[in-house]
C-alpha positions in Angstrom: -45.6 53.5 3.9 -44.7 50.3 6.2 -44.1 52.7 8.9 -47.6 54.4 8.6 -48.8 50.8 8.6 -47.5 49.7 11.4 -48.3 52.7 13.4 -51.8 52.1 12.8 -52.0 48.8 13.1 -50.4 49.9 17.2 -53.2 52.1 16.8 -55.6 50.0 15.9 -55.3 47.5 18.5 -54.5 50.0 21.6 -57.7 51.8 20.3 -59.1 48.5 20.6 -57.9 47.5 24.1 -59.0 50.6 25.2 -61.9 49.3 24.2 -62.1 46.3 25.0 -61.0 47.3 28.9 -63.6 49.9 29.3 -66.4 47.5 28.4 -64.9 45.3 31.0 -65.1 48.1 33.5 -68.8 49.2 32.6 -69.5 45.4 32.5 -68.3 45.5 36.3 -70.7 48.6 37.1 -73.7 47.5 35.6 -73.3 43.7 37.5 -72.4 46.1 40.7 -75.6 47.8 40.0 -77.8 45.0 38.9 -76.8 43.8 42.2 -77.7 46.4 44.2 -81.1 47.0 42.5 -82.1 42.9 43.2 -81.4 44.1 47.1 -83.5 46.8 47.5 -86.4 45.2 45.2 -85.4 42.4 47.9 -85.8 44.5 50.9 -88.7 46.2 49.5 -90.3 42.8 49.0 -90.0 41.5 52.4 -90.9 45.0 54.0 -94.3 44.9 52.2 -95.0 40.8 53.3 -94.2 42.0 56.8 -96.5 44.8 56.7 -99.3 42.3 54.9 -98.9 39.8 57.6 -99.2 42.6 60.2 -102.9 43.7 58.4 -104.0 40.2 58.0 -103.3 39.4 61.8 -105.2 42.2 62.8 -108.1 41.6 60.3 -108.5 37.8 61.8 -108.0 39.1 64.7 -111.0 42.0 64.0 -113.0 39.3 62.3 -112.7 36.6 65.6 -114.2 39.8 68.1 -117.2 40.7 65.6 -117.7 36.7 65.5 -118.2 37.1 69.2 -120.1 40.1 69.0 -122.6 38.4 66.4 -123.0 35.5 69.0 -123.8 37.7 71.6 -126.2 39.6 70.1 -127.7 36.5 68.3 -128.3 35.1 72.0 -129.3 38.9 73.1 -132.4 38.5 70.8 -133.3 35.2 71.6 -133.0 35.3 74.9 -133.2 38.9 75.6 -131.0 40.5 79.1 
């Protein structure tokens, strides 16, 4: 009876370590992914500012010529040719 007490006692705690090691292990592969995942939302991020800053340079840049238009055909009216 000691000896089947001990044995699972040996069990116990290599069952245990095996445990104990494989939670380490998927510990390692989740921070591994985690990781990755916060560097494409990263990417992803600044890709989408770039392509914002693009649109809103063109927008002021669309807004500045119908400014100019508006002037010139405020002072068409008034004026005429």
């Amino acid at each position: 009876m000691a000896t089947y007490r001990a044995e699972l006692a040996a069990s116990k705690q290599d069952i245990c370590q095996a445990i104990s090691e494989r939670a380490q292990h998927l510990h390692t592969e989740i921070d591994q992914i985690v990781a990755e995942l916060c560097q494409d939302v990263n990417e992803r991020i600044t890709t989408e500012n770039l392509a914002a800053d693009q649109t809103a340079a063109k927008l002021v840049n669309l807004l500045s010529k119908c400014q100019t238009a508006e002037t010139f055909a405020q002072a068409i009216l008034l004026h005429g040719r």
